[in-house]
C-alpha positions in Angstrom: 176.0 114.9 65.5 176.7 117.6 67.4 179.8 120.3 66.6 181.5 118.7 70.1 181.0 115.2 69.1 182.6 116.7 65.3 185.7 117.8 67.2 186.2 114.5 69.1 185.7 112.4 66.4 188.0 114.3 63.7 190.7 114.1 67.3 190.0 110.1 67.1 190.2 109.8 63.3 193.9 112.1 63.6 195.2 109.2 66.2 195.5 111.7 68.9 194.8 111.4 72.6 193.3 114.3 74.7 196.6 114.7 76.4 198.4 114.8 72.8 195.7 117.3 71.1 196.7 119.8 74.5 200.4 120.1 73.7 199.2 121.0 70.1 196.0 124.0 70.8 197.7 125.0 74.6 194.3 124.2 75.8 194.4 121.3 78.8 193.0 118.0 78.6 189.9 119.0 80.8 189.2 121.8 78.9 189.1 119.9 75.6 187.0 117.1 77.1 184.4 119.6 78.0 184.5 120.7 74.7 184.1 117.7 73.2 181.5 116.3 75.7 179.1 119.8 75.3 179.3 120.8 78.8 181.6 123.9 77.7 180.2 126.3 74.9 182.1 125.8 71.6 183.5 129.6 70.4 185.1 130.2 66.4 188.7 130.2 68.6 188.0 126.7 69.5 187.4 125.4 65.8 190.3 127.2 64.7 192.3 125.8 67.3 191.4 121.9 66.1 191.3 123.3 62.6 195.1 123.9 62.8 196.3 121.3 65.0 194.5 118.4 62.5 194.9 120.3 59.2 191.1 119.7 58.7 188.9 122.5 56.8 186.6 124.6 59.4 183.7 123.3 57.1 184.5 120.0 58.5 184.6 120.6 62.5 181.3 122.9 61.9 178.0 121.2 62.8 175.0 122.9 61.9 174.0 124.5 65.4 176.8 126.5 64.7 176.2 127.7 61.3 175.8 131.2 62.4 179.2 131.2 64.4 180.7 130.3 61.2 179.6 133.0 59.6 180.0 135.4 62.4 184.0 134.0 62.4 183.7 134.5 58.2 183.3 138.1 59.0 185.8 138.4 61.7 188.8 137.0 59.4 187.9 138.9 56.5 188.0 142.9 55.6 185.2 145.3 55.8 184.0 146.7 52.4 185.0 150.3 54.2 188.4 148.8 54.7 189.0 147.7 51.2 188.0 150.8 49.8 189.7 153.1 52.1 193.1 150.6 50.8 192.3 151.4 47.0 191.4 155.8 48.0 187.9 155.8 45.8 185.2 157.8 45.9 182.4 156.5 47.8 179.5 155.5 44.9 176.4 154.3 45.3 177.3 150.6 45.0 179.7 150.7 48.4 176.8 152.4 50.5 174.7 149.6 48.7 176.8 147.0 50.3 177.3 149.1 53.7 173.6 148.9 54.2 173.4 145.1 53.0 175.7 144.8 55.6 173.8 146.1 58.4 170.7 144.1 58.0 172.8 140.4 57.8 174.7 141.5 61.0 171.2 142.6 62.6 170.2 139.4 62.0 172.7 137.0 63.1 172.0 139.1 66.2 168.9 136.5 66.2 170.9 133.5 66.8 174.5 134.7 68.9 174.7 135.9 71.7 176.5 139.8 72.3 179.7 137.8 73.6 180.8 136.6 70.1 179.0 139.2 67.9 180.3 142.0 69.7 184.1 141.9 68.1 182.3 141.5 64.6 180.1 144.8 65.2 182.2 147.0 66.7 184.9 146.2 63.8 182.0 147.0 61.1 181.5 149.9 63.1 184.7 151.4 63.3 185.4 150.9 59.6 182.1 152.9 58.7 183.0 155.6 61.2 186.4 155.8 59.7 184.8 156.7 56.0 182.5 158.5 56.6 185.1 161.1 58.7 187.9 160.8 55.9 186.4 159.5 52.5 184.6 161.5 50.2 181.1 161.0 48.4 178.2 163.5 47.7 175.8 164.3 50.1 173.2 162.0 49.6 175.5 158.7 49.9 176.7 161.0 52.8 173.3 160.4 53.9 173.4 157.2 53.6 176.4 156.2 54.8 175.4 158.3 58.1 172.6 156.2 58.8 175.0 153.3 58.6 176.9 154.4 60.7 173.8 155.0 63.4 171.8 151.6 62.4 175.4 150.0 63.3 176.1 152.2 66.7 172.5 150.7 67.8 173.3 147.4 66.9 176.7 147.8 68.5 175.2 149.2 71.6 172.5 146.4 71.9 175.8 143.4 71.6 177.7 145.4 73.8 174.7 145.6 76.4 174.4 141.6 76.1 177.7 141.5 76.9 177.6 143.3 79.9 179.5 146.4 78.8 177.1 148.8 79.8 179.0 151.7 79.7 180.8 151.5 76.3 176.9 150.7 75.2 175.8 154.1 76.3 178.6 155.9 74.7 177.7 153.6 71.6 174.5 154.6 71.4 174.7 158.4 71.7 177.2 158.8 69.4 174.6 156.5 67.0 172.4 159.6 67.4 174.7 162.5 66.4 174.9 159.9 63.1 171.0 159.8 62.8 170.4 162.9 63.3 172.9 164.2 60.8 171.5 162.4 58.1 168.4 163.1 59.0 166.6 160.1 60.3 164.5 161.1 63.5 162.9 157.6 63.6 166.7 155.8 64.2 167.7 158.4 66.9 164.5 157.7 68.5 165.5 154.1 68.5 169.0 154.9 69.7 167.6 156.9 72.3 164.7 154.2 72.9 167.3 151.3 73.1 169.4 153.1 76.1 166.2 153.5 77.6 166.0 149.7 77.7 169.2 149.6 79.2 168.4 151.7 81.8 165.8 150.1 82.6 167.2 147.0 83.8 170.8 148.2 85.4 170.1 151.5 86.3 167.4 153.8 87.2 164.0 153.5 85.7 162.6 156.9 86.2 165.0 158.0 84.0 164.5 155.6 81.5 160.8 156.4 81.2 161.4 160.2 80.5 164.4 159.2 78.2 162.3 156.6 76.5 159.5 159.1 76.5 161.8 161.9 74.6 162.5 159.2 72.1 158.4 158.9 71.1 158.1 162.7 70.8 161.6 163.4 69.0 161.1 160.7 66.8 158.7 162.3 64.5 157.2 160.7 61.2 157.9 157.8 62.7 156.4 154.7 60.8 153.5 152.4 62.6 155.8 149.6 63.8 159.0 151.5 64.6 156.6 153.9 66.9 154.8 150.6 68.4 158.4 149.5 68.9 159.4 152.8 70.6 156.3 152.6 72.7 157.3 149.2 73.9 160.1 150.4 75.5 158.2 153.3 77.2 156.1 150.3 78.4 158.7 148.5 80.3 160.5 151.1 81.9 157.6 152.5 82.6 156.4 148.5 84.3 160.2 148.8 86.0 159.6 152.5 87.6 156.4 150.8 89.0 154.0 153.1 87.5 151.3 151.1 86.6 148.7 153.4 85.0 151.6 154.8 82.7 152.4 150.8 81.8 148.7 149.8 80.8 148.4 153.4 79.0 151.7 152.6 76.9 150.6 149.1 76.5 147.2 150.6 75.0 149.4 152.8 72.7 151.2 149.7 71.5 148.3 148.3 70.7 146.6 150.7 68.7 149.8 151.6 66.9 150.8 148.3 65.7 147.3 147.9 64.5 147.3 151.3 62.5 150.1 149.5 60.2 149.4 149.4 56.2 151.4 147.1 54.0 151.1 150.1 51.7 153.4 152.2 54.4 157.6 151.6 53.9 158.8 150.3 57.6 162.8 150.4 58.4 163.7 147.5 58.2 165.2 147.1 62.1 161.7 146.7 63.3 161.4 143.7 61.0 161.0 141.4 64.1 158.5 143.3 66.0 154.7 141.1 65.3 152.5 140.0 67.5 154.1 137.5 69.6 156.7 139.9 70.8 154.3 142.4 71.5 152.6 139.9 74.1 155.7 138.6 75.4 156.5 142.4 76.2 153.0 143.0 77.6 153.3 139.5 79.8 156.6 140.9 81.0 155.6 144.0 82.0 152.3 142.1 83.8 154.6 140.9 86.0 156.5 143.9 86.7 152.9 145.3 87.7 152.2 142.7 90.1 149.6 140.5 87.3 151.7 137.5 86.9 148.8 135.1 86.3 147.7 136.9 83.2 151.2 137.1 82.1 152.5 133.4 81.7 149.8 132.2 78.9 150.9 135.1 76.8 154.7 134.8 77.0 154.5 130.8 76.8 152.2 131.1 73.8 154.7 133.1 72.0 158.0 130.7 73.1 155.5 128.1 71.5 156.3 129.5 68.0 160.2 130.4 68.0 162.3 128.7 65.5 165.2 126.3 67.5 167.7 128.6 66.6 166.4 131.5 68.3 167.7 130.0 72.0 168.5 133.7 73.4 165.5 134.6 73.2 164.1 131.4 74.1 166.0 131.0 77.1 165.0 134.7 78.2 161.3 134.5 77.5 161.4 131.5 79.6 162.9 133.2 82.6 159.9 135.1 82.5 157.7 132.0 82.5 159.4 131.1 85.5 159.1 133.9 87.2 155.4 134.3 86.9 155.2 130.9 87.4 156.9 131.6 90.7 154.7 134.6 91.7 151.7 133.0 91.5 152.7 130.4 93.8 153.4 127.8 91.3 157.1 127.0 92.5 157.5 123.4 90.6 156.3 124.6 87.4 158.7 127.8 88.1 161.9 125.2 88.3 160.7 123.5 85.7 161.1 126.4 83.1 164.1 127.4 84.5 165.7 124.5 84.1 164.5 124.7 80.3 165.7 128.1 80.4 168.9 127.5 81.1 169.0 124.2 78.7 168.5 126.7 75.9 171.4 129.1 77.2 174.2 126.5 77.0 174.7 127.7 73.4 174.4 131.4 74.1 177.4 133.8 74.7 175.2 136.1 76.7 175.8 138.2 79.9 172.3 139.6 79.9 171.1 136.0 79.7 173.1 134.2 82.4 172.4 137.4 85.0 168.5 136.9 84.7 168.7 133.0 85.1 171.2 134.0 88.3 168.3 136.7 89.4 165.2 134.6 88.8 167.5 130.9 90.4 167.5 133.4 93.6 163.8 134.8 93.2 162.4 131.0 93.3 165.3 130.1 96.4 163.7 133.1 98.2 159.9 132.1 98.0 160.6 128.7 99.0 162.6 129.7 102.0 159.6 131.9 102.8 157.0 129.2 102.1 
């Protein structure tokens, strides 16, 4: 059953009409049906909203699809470990910066499976709070250290949400104060992906030739750098690199990527933010840049090969890989199949809070419109 069918049915059980269930939430009658039909995305406020108007538990009105939602909302209503223990005045131990860093990681991961528009508030709350310590709390300098590079792997993930958003701006100031963090404590490889991350950003809403030479800095500053988090690094040099339309620099990056990624030793630590870079990203990266380069043909087998093997939940990335599909699809000629997995594409996104998302379906819907104008 699906978490719209949830809300109508628990509305049907309560003995209340549409027009009776909008005098109680102050949402209208259309608006609810859409809700309840699936063809408007459910958000947390929307569950609350029936929550309280049918006195039924959130647990209830969840359906699995929205599991991570519900934990997202979880971390909205509740209080930040820095918040609690800036309320009782401790000294910052070991066990908080433990928890700070634990943290980090579950927030980097529902990243997988919500869009920037609802993890945003959740992130920049968790930000804040470890900002606020580490400026007026006190601790010794290596949980100093520590809490630091919180404070940077939260700024990146922060900037990331907020670039999926479409608040490009407040990203870029996200991320460079994210590198005054890393560098304070020390960790070259994060700023490098701070740095590396804005590059990316560049990339596709501003101007590329910048975001080559800025994701170029990132390589070199970032030394000691571990095998994946340099691939990773590289990656990025690859694709703005593929948007300044430099093609020898592209292929030579690619190369790097290559070579880098292969050098990796299970006996070598990696951070753990580059815990989703393998394989099948590093062709859907190389498909993507293909295109850029003018080599669509060789890029669709890669990219759909990759789609092939994401988990259900992943639909962001899903959904964005496919517009990629389409679009080689459409520059090769190939203008049905191009429809085809855009319509897919955009299937997937009807469950995704994303800005970055619903612009590249709009750019790649007028891509396809163009070439069959032109055919």
């Amino acid at each position: 059953m699906g978490s719209g069918e949830r809300l109508r049915q628990a509305r049907e059980n309560a003995g209340l009409s549409l027009a009776a269930m909008a005098q109680r939430t102050h949402y209208s009658k259309p608006y609810l049906s859409q809700l309840e039909t699936g063809r408007r995305t459910l958000q947390p406020e929307h569950v609350t909203a029936y929550s309280r108007a049918l006195g039924v538990p959130l647990a209830v009105l969840y359906g699995p699809s929205l599991e991570p939602l519900r934990v997202a909302h979880e971390w909205l209503v509740a209080d930040t470990p820095a918040q609690v223990h800036a309320a009782a005045g401790r000294r910052v131990g070991v066990s908080l910066a433990e928890e700070m860093e634990r943290r980090v990681i579950e927030l980097r991961h529902l990243d997988d499976t919500i869009g920037g528009g609802d993890l945003y508030p959740i992130v920049e709350r968790e930000l804040a709070a470890a900002e606020d310590l580490v400026a007026h709390a006190s601790y010794a300098e290596p949980i100093g250290r520590r809490l630091l590079t919180v404070v940077g792997e939260l700024a990146q993930l922060a900037g990331w949400v907020s670039s999926d958003a479409g608040r490009y701006a407040e990203a870029e100031y996200t991320y460079l104060n994210g590198v005054s963090a890393a560098q304070d404590a020390g960790d070259r490889a994060l700023a490098g992906q701070l740095l590396s991350s804005l590059s990316y950003q560049l990339a596709n809403v501003g101007n590329p030739a910048d975001a080559a030479l800025l994701a170029r800095s990132a390589v070199k500053g970032a030394t000691g750098a571990s095998p994946k988090a340099h691939a990773l690094l590289l990656e990025r040099v690859a694709w703005a690199s593929a948007k300044a339309r430099d093609d020898d620099a592209t292929r030579r990056a690619l190369d790097d990527v290559d070579d880098t990624y292969e050098s990796r030793s299970d006996s070598a630590p990696e951070p753990e933010w580059t815990y989703w870079l393998d394989r099948s990203e590093i062709d859907v990266m190389a498909g993507r840049c293909l295109i850029e380069i003018g080599q669509p043909a060789r890029a669709e087998p890669l990219i759909s090969a990759a789609v092939a093997g994401y988990a259900p939940d992943h639909a962001r990335e899903k959904a964005l890989y496919r517009t990629w599909i389409a679009e080689a699809w459409a520059k090769s000629g190939e203008l049905d199949a191009a429809r085809a997995a855009l319509a897919t594409a955009r299937k997937d996104a009807t469950a995704v809070n994303s800005m970055r998302l619903q612009v590249r379906i709009a750019a790649v819907e007028t891509m396809i419109e163009r070439l069959t104008v032109s055919r």
